[in-house]
DRENDO-1510 file (C-alpha; in Angstrom, 1 decimal, always signed):
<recs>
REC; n; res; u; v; w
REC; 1; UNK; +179.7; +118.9; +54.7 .
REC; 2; UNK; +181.1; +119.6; +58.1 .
REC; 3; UNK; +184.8; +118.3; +58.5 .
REC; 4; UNK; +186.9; +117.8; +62.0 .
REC; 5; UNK; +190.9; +118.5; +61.4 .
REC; 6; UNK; +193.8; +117.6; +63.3 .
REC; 7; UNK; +197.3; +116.8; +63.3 .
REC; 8; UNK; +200.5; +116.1; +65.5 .
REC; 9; UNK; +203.3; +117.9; +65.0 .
REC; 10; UNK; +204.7; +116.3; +62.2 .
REC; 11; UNK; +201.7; +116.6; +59.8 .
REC; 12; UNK; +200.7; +120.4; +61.2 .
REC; 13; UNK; +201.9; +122.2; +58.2 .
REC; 14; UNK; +199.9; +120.2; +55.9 .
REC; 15; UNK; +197.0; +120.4; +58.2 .
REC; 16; UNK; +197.0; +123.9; +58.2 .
REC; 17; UNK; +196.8; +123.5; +54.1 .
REC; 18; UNK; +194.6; +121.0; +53.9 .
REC; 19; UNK; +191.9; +122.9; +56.1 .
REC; 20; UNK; +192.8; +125.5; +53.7 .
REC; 21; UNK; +191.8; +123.5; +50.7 .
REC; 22; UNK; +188.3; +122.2; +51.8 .
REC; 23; UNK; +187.4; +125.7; +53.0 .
REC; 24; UNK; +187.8; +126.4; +49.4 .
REC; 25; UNK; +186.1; +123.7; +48.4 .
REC; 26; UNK; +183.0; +124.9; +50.4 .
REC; 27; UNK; +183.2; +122.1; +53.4 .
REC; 28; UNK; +182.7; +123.9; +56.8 .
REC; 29; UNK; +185.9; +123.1; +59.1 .
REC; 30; UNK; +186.2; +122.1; +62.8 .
REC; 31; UNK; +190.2; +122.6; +63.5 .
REC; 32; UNK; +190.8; +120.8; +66.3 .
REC; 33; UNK; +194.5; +122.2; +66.3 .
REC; 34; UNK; +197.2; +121.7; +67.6 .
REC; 35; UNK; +197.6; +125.4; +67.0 .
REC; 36; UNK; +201.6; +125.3; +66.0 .
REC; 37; UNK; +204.4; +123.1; +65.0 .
REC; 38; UNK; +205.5; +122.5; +69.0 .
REC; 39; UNK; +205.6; +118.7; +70.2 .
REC; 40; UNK; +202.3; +117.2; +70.5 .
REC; 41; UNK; +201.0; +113.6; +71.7 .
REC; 42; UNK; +198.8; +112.3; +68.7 .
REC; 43; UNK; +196.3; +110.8; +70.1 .
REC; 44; UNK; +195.0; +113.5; +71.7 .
REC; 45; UNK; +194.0; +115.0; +68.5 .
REC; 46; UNK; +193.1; +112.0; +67.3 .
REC; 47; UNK; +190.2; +111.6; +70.3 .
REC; 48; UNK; +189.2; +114.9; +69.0 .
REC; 49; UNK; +188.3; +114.8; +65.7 .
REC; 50; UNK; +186.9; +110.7; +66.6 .
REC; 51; UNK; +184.6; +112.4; +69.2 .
REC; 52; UNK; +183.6; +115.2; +66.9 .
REC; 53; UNK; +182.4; +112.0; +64.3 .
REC; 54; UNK; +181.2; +109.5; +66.9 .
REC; 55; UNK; +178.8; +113.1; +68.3 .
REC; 56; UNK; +177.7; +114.2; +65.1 .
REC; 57; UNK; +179.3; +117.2; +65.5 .
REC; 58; UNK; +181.1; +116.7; +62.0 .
REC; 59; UNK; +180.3; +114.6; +59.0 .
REC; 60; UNK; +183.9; +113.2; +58.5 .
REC; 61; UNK; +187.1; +113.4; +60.1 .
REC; 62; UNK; +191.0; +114.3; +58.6 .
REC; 63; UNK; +194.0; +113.4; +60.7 .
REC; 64; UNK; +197.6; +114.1; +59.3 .
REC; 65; UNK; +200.5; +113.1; +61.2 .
REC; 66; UNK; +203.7; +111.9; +59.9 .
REC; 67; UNK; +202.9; +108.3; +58.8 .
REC; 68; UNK; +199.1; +108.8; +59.5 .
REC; 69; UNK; +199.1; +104.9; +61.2 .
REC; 70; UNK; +199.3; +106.5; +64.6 .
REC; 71; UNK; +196.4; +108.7; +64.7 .
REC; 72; UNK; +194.6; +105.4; +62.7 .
REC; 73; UNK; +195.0; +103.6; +65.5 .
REC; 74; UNK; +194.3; +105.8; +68.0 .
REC; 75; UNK; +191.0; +107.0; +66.4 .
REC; 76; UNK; +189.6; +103.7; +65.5 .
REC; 77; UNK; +189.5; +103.0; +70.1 .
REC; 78; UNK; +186.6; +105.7; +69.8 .
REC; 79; UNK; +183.1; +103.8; +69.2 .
REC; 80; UNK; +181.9; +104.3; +66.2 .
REC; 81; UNK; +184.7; +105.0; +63.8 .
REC; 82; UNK; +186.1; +103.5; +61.0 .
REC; 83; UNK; +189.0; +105.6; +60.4 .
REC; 84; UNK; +191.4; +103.9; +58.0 .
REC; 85; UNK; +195.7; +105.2; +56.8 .
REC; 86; UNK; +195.1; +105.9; +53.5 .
REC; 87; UNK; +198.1; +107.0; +50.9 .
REC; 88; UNK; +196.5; +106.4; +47.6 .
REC; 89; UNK; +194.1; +107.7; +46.0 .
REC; 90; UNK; +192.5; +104.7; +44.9 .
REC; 91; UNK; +192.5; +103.3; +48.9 .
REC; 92; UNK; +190.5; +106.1; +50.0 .
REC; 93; UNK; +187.7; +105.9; +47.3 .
REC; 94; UNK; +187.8; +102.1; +48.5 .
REC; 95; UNK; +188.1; +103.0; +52.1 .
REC; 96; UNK; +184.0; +104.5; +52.1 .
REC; 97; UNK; +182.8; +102.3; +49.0 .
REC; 98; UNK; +183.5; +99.5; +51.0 .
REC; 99; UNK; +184.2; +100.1; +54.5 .
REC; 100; UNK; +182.2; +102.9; +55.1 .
REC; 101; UNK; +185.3; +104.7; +56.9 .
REC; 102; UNK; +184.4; +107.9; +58.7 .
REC; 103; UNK; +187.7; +109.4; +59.6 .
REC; 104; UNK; +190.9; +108.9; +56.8 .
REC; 105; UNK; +194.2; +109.2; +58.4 .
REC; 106; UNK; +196.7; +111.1; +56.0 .
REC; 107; UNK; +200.6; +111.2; +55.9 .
REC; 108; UNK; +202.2; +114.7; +56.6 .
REC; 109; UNK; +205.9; +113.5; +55.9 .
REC; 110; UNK; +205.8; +110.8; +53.0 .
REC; 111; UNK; +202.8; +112.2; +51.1 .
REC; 112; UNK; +203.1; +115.4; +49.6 .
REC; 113; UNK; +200.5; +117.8; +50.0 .
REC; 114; UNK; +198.8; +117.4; +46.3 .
REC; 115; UNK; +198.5; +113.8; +46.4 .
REC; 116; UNK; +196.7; +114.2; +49.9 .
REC; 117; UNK; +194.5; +116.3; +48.5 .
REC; 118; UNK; +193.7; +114.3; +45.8 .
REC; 119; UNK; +193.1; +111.5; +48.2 .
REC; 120; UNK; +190.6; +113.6; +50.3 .
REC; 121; UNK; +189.1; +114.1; +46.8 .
REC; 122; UNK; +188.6; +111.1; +46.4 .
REC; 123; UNK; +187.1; +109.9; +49.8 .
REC; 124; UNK; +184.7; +112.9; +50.4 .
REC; 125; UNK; +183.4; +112.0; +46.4 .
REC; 126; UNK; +183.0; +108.9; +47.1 .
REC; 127; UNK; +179.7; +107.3; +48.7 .
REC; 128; UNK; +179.1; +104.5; +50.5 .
REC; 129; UNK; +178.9; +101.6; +48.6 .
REC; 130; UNK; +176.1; +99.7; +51.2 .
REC; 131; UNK; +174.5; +96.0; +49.8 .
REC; 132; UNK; +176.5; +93.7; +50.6 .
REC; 133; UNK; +179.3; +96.2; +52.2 .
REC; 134; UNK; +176.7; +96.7; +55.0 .
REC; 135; UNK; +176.5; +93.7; +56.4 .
REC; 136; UNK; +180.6; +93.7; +56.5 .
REC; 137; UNK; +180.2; +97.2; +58.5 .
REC; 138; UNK; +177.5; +96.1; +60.6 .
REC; 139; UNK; +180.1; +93.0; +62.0 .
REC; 140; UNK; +183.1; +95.1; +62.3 .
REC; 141; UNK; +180.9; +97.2; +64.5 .
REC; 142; UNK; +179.5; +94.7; +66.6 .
REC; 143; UNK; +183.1; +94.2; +67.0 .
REC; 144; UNK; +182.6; +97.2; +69.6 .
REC; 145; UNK; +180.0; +95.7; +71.9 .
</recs>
């Protein structure tokens, strides 16, 4: 599984671990940077990794700032994405059984770094649940046109 990465600032040092961890979990890594702690607008990041998703050029997308509703919001303007702010582990398995989301937005400064990476645990494990959560998908989608 191919995963796009990407923070703001505030959740760099956690995206820097987090990379870390799904490397070693055997999931090929696009980091999308920023490439240090220095000031950064979210959203650019957040375009990044959406695009990488929306392309094909990765499976799933990871974006940590410091809430994680920011890059959320900004992510979900790209067509195609269903990124959702998760901060429990329960959420995120939720998150693809039901909405199918594509890109999880994490927190860097109210969610420590082992519960995030439980909750990425949780959300790459968990498939799509499809039935009658397709036809749910299919109109927030066509929400886009």
């Amino acid at each position: 599984m191919r995963i796009s990465i990407a923070s703001d600032h505030a959740g760099f040092e956690q995206k820097q671990q987090l990379a870390e961890y799904l490397e070693s979990k055997g999931c090929g890594v696009l980091d999308r940077g920023p490439d240090s702690d220095a000031r950064v607008d979210y959203p650019d990041f957040a375009a990044l990794v959406a695009n990488d998703v929306a392309d094909g050029s990765a499976d799933l997308g990871v974006l940590v700032c410091g809430t994680g509703i920011g890059m959320a919001i900004a992510a979900n303007k790209v067509h195609g994405i269903r990124a959702a702010n998760i901060v429990r582990e329960d959420f995120a398995a939720l998150a693809r059984e039901h909405n199918d989301a594509n890109v999880i937005t994490l927190s860097g400064r109210f969610v420590t770094f082992e519960e995030n990476c439980k909750i990425l645990d949780a959300f790459l494990s968990t498939p799509f649940g499809d039935g009658r959560h397709a036809d749910r998908v299919d109109k927030i989608m066509a929400l886009e046109a």
